[in-house]
N, C-alpha and C positions, 0 to 999 in steps of 0.2 A: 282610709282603711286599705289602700293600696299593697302593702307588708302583710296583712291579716291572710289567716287561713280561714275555708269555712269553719264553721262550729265544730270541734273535735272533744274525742276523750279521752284526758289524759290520767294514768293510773299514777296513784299513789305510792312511791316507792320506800318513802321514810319519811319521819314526824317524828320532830324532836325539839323540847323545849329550847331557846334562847335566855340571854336574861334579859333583864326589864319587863321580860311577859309575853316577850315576843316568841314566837315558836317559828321554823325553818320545817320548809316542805319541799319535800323534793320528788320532782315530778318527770317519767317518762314523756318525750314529746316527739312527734316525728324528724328528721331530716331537714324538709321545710322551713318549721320554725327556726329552728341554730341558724340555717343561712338568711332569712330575714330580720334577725332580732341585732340590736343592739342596744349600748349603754343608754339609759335614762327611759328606756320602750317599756312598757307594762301589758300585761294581760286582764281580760274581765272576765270573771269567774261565774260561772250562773252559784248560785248557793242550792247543793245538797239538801232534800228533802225540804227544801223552803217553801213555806204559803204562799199563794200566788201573791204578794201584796212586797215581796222582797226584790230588790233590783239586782241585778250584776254588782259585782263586787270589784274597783278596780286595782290590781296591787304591780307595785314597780318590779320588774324581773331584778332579782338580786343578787343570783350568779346564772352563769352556762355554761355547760360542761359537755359541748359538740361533739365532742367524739363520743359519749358515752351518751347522750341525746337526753343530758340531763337540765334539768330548769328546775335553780331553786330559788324560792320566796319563802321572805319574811314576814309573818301576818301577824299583826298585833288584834287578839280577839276582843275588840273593843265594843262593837255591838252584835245583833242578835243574828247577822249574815256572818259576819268575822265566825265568833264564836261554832256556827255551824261548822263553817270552811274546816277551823283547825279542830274539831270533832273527828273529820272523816279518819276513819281508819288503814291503815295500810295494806295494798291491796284495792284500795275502794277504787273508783273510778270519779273524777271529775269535768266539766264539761268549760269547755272556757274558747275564746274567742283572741286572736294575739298572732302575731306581736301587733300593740298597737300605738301611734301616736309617733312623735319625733323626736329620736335621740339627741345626745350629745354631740357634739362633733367637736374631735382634735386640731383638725387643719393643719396648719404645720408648728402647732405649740411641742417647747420641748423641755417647758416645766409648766406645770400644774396644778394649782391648789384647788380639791374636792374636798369640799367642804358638807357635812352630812351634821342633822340636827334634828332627835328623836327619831322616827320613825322612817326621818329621810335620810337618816343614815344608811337602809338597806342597799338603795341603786347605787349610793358610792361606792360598792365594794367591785361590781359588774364593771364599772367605770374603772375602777385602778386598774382591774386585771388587764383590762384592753390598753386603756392607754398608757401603761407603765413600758407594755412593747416597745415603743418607741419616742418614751416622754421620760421624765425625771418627775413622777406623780407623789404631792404631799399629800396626806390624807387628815384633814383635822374633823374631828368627830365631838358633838357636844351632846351631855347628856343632862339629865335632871339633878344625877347623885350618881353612884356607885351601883349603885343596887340594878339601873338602869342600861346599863354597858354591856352591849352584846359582840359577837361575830370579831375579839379585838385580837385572835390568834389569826383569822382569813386576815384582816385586812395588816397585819404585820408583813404576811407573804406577801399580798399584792401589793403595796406600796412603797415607793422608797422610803418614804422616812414616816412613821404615823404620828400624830399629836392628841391627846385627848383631853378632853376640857370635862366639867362639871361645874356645875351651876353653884351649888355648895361647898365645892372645894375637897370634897373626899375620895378626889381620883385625878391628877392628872393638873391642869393648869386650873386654877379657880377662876372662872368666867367662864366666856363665850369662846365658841372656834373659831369666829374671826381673829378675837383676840389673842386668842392663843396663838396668830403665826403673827403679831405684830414687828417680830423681832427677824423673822423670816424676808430673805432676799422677794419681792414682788417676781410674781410668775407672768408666764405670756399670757394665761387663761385662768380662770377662777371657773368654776362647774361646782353646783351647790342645789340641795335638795332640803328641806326641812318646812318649818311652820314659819308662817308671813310675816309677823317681824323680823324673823334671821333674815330671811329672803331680801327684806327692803335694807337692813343695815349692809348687808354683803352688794347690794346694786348700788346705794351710796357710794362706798368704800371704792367700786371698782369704777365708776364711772367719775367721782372725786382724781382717780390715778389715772386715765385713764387707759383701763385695762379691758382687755377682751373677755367677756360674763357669759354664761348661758344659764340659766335660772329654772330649773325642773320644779311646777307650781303643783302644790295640791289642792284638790277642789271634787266636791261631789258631783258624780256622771252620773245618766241612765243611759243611756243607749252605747256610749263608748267609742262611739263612732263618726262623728258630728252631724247627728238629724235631729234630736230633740232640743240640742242648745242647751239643757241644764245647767251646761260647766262652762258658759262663755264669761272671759272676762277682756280687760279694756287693755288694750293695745295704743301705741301711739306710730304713728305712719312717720316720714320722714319730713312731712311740711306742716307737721305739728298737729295732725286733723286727728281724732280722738276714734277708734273704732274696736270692735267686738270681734274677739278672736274666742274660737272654742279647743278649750286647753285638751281634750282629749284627742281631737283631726288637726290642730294646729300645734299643739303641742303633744305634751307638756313641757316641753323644754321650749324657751323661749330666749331671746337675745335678750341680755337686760338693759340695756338701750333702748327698747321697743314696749315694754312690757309697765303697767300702771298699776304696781300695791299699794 
């Protein structure tokens, strides 16, 4: 929690539907935050007007707009925390705890495939803008259908080149994002956010080439910090010994070399 500010509140400055169901929040934040945050870091939201019996809510920062001390997320109101969250009205004030956890990192890559898949598609867009500065960033994006394809004018601007997949075929390359850059020169780095099969076919694929991965995992937190340990998962160490990483103080961005789905 080193990056984290104390507990703050941040107002509501706009709420506006996405497709797929997702809706974009855009949030005044101080100074502070812009200069600790980076690509693949996420904030914990306390949830508005919530029962006592409701956790923090943790969602990936999806863009930052520092000069203007903007922070926007993409929330998919999926259950009864979500659904408050994208409730609040504009104007409202929210209280949330961030930036937290360990970004992405460039290194000296200077092509890119961010690869983004349902709802992990939001931190790739955070991630192109940064690292398009001084990378050649492919952006492949997979979705359920059509219906589902959000944010695909932002991330045209941020990336060199964008790719979009659908599961059924009615947008874009029919399959998977991986697959959809098959035909694609291999990059220095792969950076990839989605649900755990994509995650383990994409650490296949790059660790098969060997190619340099960082793998942004999702997984249920309470505390968001790393003291309760809810959201550890299995790590492998370098002389093969099997150990328990907590994806929210250790990560959520993980080497995929290291990392066991």
């Amino acid at each position: 929690m080193s990056n984290a500010l104390p507990p703050f509140s941040a107002k509501l400055l706009s709420s506006r539907p996405l497709g797929g169901g997702m809706r974009e929040l855009c949030l005044e934040v101080p100074d502070e935050f812009c200069r600790a945050s980076r690509p693949g870091m996420f904030v914990h939201l306390k949830v508005p007007d919530a029962p006592q019996h409701l956790l923090r809510r943790p969602i990936s920062i999806m863009d930052l707009e520092p000069e203007d001390n903007l922070l926007v997320l993409g929330v998919q109101p999926k259950g009864e925390g979500t659904r408050l969250i994208c409730s609040l009205r504009e104007g409202g004030c929210i209280e949330m705890l961030g930036p937290l956890g360990n970004g992405f990192s460039l290194n000296d890559a200077k092509t890119v495939w961010a690869i983004g898949g349902g709802v992990g598609v939001a931190p790739m867009l955070y991630a192109c803008r940064e690292f398009s500065k001084s990378a050649r960033v492919t952006a492949s994006l997979g979705f359920r259908t059509r219906d589902m394809i959000f944010s695909e004018r932002d991330f045209h601007e941020s990336a060199f080149r964008l790719v979009i997949a659908t599961d059924d075929g009615t947008a874009g390359f029919h399959g998977n994002a991986l697959a959809a850059l098959s035909s694609h020169p291999l990059p220095d780095l792969i950076i990839a956010c989605g649900p755990t099969p994509m995650l383990k076919a994409v650490q296949e694929f790059a660790l098969g080439h060997n190619l340099h991965c960082q793998l942004s995992l999702e997984q249920r937190m309470g505390c968001g910090y790393g003291a309760c340990l809810t959201c550890s998962c299995r790590t492998m160490s370098r002389d093969g010994e099997e150990h328990y990483a907590r994806v929210c103080a250790d990560g959520p961005v993980f080497d995929a070399g290291k990392v066991v789905l």
